[in-house]
N, CA and C of each residue as an Amber inpcrd file, in Angstrom:
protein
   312
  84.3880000 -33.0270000 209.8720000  85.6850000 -32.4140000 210.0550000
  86.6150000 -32.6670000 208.8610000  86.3200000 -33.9010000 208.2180000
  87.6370000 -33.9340000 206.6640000  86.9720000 -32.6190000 205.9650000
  86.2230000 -32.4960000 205.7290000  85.4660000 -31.5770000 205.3970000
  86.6640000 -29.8890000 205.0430000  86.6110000 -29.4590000 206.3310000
  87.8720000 -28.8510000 206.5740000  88.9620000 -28.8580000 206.1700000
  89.4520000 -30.0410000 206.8110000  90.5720000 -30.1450000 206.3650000
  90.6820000 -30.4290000 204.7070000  90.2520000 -30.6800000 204.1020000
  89.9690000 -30.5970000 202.6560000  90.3300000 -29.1370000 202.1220000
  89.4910000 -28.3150000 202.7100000  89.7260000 -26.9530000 202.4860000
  90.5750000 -26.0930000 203.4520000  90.9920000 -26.3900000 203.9840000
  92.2520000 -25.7700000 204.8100000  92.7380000 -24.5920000 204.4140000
  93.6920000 -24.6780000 202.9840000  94.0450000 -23.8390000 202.3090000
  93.4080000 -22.4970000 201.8880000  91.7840000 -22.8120000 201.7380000
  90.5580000 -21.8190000 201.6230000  90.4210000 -21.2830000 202.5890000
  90.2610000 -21.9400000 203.7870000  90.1250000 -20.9070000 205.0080000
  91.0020000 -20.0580000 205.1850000  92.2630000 -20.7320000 204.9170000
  93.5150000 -20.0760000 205.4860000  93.9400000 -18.5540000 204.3250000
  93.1480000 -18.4740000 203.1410000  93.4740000 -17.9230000 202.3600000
  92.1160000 -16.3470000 202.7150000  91.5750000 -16.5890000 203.1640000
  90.8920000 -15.8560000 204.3580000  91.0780000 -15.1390000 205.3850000
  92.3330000 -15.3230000 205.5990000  92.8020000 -15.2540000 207.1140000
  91.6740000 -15.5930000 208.0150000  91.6810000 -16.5980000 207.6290000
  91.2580000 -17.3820000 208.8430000  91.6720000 -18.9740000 209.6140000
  91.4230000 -19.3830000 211.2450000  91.9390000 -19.9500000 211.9370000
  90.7820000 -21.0480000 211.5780000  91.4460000 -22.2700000 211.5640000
  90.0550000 -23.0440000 211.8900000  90.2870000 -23.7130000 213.3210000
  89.6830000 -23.9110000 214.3130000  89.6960000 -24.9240000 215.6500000
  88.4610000 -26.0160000 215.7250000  88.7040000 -26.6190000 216.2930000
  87.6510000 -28.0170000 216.7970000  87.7700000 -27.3660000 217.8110000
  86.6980000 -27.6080000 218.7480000  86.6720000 -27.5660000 220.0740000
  85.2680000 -28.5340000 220.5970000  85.8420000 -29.1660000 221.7460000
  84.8770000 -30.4030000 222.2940000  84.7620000 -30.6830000 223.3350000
  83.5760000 -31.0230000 224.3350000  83.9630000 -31.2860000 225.5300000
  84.6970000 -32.5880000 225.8720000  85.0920000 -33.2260000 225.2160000
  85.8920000 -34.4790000 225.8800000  87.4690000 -33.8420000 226.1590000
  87.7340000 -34.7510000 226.7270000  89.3320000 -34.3060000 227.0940000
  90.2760000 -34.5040000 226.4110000  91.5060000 -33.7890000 226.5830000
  92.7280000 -33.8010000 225.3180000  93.0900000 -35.7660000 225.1060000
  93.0260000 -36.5750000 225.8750000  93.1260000 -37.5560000 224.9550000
  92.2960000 -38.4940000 224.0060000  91.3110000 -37.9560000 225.0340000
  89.8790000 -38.2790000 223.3680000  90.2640000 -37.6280000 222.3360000
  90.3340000 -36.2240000 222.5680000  90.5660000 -35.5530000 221.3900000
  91.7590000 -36.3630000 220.3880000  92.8570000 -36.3820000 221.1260000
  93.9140000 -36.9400000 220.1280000  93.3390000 -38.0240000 219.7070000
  92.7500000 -39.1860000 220.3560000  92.2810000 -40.6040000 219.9340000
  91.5840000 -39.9450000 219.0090000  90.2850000 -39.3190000 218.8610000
  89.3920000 -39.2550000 218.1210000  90.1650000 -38.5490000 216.8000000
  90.9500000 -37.4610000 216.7440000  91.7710000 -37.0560000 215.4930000
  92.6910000 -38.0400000 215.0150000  93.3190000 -39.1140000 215.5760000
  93.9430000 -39.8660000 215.1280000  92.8570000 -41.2110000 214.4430000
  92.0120000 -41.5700000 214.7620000  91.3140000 -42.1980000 214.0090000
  90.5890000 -41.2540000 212.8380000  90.7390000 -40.0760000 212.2750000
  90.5430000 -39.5590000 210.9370000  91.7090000 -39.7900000 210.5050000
  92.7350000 -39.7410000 210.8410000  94.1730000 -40.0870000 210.2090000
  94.9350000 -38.8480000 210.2220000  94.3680000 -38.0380000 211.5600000
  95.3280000 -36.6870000 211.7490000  94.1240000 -35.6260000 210.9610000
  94.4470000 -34.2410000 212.3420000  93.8120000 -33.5590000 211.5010000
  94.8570000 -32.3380000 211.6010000  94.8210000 -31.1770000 210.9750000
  96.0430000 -29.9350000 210.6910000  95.9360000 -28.6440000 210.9580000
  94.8180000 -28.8030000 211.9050000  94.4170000 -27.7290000 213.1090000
  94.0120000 -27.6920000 214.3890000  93.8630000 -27.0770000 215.1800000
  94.0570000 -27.5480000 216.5430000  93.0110000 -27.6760000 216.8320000
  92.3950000 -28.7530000 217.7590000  91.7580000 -29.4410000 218.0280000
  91.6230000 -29.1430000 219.9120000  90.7600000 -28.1360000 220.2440000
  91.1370000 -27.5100000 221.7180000  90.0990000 -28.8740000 222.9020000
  90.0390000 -28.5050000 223.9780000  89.5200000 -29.5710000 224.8850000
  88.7660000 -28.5270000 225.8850000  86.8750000 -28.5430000 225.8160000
  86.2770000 -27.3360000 226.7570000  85.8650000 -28.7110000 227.9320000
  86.9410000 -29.1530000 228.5850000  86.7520000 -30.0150000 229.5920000
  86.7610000 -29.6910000 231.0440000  86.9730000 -29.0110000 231.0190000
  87.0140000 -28.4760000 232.8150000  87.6780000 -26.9530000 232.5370000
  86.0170000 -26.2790000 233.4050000  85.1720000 -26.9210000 233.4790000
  84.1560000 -27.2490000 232.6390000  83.6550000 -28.4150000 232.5910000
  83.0930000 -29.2860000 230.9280000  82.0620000 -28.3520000 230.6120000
  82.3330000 -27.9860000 229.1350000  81.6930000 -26.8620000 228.7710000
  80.9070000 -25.9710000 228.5090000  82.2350000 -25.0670000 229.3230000
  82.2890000 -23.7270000 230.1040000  82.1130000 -22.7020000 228.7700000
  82.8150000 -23.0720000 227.1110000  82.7980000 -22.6500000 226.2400000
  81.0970000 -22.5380000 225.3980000  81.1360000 -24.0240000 225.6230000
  79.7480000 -24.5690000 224.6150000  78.5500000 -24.0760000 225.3160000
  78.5600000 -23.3820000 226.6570000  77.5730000 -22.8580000 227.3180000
  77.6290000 -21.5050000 226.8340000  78.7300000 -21.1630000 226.9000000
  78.6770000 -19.7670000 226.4400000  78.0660000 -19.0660000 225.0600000
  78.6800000 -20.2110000 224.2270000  77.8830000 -19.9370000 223.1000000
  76.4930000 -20.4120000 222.7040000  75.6610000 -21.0150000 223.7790000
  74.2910000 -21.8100000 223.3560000  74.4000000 -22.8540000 223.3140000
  75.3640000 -23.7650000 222.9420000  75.8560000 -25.0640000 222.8110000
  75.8470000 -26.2640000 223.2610000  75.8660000 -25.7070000 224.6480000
  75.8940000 -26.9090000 225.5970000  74.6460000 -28.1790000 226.0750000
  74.6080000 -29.3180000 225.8380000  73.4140000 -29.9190000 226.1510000
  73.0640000 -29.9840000 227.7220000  72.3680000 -30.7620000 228.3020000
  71.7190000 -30.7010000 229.5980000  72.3580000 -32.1880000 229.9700000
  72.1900000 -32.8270000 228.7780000  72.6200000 -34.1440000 229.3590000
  74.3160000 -34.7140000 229.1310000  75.4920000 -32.8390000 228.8210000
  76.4070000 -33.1340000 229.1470000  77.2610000 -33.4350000 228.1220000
  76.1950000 -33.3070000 227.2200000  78.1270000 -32.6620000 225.8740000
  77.3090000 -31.9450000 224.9770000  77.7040000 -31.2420000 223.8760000
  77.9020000 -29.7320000 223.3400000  77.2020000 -30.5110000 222.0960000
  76.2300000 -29.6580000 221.2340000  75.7280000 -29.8940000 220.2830000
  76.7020000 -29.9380000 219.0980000  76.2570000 -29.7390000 217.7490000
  77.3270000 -29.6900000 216.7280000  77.3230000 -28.0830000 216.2780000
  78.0650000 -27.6090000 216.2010000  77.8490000 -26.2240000 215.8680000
  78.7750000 -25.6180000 215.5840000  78.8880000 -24.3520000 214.2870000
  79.8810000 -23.8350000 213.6150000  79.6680000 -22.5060000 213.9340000
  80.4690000 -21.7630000 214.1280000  80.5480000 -20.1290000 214.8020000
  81.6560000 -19.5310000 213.6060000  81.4730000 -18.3900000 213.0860000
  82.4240000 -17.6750000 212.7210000  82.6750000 -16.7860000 213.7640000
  83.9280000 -16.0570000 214.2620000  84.2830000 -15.2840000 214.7120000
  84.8890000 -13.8690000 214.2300000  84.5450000 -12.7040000 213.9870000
  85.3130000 -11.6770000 213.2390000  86.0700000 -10.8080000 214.1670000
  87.4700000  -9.9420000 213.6950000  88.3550000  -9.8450000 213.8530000
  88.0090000  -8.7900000 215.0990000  86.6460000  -8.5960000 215.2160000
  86.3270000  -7.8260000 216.5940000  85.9130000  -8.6760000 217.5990000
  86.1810000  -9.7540000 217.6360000  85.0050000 -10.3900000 218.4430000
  84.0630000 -11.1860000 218.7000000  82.7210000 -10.6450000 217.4600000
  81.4020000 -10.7820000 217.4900000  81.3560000 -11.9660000 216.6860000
  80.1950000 -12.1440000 216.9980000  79.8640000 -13.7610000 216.1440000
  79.4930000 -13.2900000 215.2540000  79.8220000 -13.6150000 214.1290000
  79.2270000 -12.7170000 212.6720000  78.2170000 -14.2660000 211.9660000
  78.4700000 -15.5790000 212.6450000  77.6100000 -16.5940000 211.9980000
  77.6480000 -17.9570000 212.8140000  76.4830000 -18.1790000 213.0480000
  75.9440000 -19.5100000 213.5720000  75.4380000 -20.4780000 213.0960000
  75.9380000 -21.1690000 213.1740000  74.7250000 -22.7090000 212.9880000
  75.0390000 -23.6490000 213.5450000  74.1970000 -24.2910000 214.6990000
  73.8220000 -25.4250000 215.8390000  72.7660000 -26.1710000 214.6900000
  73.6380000 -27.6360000 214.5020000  72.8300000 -28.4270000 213.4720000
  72.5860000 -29.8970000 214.3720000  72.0610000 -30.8320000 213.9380000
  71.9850000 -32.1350000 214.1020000  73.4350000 -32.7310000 213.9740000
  73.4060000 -33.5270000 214.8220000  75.0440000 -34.2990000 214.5850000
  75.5850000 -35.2820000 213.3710000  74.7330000 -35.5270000 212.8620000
  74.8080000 -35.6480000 211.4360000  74.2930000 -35.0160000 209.9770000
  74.7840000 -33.9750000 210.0880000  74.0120000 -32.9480000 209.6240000
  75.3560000 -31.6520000 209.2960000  76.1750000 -31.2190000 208.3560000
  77.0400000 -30.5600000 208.5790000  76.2890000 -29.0750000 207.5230000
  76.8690000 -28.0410000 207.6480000  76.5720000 -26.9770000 206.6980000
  77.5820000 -26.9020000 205.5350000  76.8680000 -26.9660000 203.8560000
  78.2080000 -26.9490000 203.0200000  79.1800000 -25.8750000 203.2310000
  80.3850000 -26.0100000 202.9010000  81.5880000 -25.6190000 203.4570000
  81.3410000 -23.5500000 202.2570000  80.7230000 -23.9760000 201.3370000
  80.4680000 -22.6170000 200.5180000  79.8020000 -21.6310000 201.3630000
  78.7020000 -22.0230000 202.3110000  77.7520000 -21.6330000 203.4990000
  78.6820000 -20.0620000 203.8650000  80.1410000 -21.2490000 204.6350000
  80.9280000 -20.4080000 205.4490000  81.9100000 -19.4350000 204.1410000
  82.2810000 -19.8680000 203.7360000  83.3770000 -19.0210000 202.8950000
  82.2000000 -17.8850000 201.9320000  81.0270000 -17.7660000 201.9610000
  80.3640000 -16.9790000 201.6260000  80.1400000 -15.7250000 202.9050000
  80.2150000 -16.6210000 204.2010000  80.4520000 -15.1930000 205.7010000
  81.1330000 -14.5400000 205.1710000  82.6990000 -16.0460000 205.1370000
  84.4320000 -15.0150000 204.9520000  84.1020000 -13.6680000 204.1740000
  83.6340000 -13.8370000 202.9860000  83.7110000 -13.2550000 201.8710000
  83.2930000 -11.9120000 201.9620000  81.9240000 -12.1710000 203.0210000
  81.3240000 -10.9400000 203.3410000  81.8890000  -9.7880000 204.4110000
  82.7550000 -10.7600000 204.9940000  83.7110000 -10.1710000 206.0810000
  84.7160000  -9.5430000 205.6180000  85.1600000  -9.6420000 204.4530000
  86.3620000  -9.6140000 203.8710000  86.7610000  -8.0900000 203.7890000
């Protein structure tokens, strides 16, 4: 996630939104963004019912929280890009701004 926020400005120069979204609940969430030292996008909570989101998109594990996974969304809708990775395991950030680009 610094990751992101690193490039913030890039996404945003995209028009694009960036979100976290997680199944723990809004005060994990804050705990967990406050131990990066703040992060500068919103950070949503698919907690109830626990996720209802991360199922939707493929995401969801069996044993009850959501894999790691990056979705682009385009301005219709559709998922224009996926990747469900290992949890330590991120996609370089060029990956995505090469979608944007194509979206553009």
């Amino acid at each position: 996630m610094p990751s992101y926020e690193a490039d913030l400005s890039r996404f945003e120069s995209y028009d694009t939104q960036v979100l976290g979204i997680s199944v723990d609940s809004v005060p994990c969430n804050k705990a967990w963004a406050k131990s990066l030292g703040g992060i500068n996008y919103d950070l949503l909570s698919d907690f109830e019912p626990k996720g209802e989101v991360a199922r939707s998109f493929g995401a969801y594990r069996p044993e009850g929280y959501a894999e790691r996974a990056l979705f682009v969304i385009d301005k219709e809708g559709k998922v224009a890009f996926k990747d469900i990775h290992n949890i330590g395991e991120q996609p370089d950030n060029e990956v995505i701004f090469d979608v944007l680009r194509k979206l553009g």
